[in-house]
N, C-alpha and C positions, 0 to 999 in steps of 0.2 A: 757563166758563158751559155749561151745558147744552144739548144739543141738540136746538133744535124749540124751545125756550121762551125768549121775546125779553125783555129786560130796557130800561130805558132807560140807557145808559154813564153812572156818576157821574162827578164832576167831584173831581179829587185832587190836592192840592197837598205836595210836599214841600220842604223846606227844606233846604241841602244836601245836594240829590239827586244832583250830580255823582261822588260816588266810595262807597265802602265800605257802611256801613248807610245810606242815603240811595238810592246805587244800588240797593240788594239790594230797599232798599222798593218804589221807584219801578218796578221790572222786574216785582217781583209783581204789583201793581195792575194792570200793564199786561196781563202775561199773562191776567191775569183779565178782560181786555176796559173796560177805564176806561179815562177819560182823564185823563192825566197830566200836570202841569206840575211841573217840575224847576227848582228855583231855589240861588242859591248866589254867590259873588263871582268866581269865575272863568269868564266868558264861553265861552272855548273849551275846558272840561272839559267844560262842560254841554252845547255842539252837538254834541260828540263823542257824550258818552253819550245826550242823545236822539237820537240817529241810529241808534245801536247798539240801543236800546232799541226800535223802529219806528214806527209810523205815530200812533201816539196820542200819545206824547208830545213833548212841548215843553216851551224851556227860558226860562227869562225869569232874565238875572242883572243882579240887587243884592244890596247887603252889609243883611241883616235887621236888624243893629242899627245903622242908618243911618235916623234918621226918615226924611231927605227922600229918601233912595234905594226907602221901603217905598211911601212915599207917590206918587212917581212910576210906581212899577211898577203901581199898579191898575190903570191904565189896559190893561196886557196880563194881566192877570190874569180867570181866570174871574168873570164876572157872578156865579153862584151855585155854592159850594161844599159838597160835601159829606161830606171826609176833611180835613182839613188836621195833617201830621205835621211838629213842631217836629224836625226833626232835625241841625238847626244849631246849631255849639258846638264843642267842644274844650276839651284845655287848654289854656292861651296861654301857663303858665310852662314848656312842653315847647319847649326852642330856645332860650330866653330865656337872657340874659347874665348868667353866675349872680351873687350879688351875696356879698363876702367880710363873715362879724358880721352887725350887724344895721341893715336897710338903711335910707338916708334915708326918713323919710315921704312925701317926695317921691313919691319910688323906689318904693313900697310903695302908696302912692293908685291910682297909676297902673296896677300889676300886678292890686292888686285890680278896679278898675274894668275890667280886660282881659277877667277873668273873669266878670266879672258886665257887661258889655256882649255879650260873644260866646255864653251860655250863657242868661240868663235875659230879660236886655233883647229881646234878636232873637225868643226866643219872645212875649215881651208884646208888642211893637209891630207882629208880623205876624200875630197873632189879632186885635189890637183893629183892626187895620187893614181886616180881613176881617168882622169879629163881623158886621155886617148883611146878609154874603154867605151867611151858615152853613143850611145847611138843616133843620128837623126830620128827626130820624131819625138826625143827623149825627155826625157823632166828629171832639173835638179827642184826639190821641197827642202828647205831649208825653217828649222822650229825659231821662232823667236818667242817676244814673251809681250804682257799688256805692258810689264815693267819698264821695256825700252820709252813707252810714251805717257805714264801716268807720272812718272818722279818716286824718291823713295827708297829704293830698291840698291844704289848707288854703283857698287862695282856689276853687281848684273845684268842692274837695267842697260847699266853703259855696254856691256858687251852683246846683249841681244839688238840693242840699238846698231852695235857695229857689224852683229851678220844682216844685217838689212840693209845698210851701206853697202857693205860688201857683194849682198845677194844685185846687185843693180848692176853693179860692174860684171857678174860674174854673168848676167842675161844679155851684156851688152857683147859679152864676148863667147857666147855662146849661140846668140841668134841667128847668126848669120850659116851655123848649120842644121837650122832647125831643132832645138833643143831648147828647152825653156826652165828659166829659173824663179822660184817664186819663193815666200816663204808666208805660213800661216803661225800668228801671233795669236796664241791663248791668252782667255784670262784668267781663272778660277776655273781649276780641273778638278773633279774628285778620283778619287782610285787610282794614285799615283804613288811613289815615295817622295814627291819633290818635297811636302814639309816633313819628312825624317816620321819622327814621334807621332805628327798629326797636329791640329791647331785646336784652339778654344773654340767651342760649340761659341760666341760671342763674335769672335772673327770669321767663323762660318758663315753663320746667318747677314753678314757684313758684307761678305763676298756676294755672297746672293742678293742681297735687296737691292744692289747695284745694279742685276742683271734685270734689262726690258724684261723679258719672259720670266724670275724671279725663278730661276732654278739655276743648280750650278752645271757648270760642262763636264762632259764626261770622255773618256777618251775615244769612245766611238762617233764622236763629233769631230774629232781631226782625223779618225782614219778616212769618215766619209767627205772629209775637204781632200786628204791628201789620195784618194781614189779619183775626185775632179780632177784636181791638178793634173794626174798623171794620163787622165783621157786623151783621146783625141778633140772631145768636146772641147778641151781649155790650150788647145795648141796655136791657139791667137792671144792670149794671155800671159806676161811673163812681165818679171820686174816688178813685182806688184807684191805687197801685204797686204794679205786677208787678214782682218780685226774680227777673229770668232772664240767671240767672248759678250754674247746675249744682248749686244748694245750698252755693255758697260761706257764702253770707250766707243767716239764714234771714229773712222780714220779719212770722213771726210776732210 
């Protein structure tokens, strides 16, 4: 923020803000002088990092695709918001017990549903949860992934493919009070938990040679997209997926 010219602090909510791109977002807002609330399912990741984080931010945890855990939490949540960054998700077949052929239906409901509860559910039910908190001027960011458009990936590429659907609808019907909804699709992030254990120095270097610039992403390349987003700079901008991920993928 500038100095000598006062502003009034926005009110910024992120969704697992406890660690990797969530942190990195959350830390920037801050440093930008907001205020920040940090949410996610593990209680004591999130006191940690707001503490670390300092004086503006606070942590409120529940699990976002949990109706009655989103619906409890209003009560600690900001009265009136004016960033809210869907950045909770993963993939849930990372860890998972792998399954030998081709697995019961059962087996496979349930994987699916994993994905599309943790990825696209938690973003729907903690916008709509908020929708009459949103303020003119405002920005929903919504995380998707390179997975929704390279193939591969199968139940999560299909669910980040479906917050991108979903984020079109959700700008169509938010434009009309000036509020804009976008969403920035990573490709290869490092400093994250998303591969659990961590990958083969092999598939690293694999992720990389893909990228034009031949380095991988870091998560202070989506805080500084989703600090765009949220400007006034980008308040002609909405509906739209940003592909930042080196030129891996192009989303001409």
């Amino acid at each position: 923020m500038s100095q000598g010219k006062s502003r009034t602090m926005r009110q910024i909510i992120v969704t697992g803000g406890g660690t990797g791109i969530g942190r990195a977002v959350a830390a920037a807002f801050a440093e930008q002088g907001e205020q920040v609330v940090i949410t996610g399912r593990r209680k004591d990741v999130l006191a940690e990092t707001a503490a670390e984080l300092g004086p503006t931010v606070r942590a409120v945890a529940f699990d976002a695709a949990d109706p009655a855990q989103v619906a409890a939490a209003l009560a600690e949540l900001p009265d009136q918001v004016d960033v809210l960054v869907n950045n909770a998700g993963g993939n849930t077949d990372i860890g998972a017990e792998p399954t030998e052929g081709i697995p019961a239906l059962d087996a496979l409901a349930a994987a699916w549903l994993a994905n599309l509860n943790a990825n696209l559910l938690s973003a729907v039910l903690v916008t709509t949860a908020l929708r009459k908190r949103l303020r003119p001027g405002g920005a929903v960011i919504n995380l998707s992934s390179i997975a929704a458009h390279r193939g591969g990936s199968g139940s999560y590429g299909a669910a980040k493919a479906a917050v991108e659907a979903w984020t079109l609808t959700l700008a169509q019907q938010l434009g009309p009070e000036g509020i804009t909804a976008n969403v920035i699709a990573p490709g290869y992030i490092e400093d994250t938990e998303f591969f659990g254990a961590g990958i083969s120095p092999e598939r690293r270097a694999w992720n990389i040679a893909g990228a034009l610039n031949q380095r991988a992403g870091t998560p202070a390349d989506i805080a500084g997209t989703a600090l765009y987003l949220a400007s006034p700079a980008a308040g002609h901008l909405t509906g739209q997926t940003l592909h930042l991920n080196g030129g891996t993928f192009s989303g001409r």
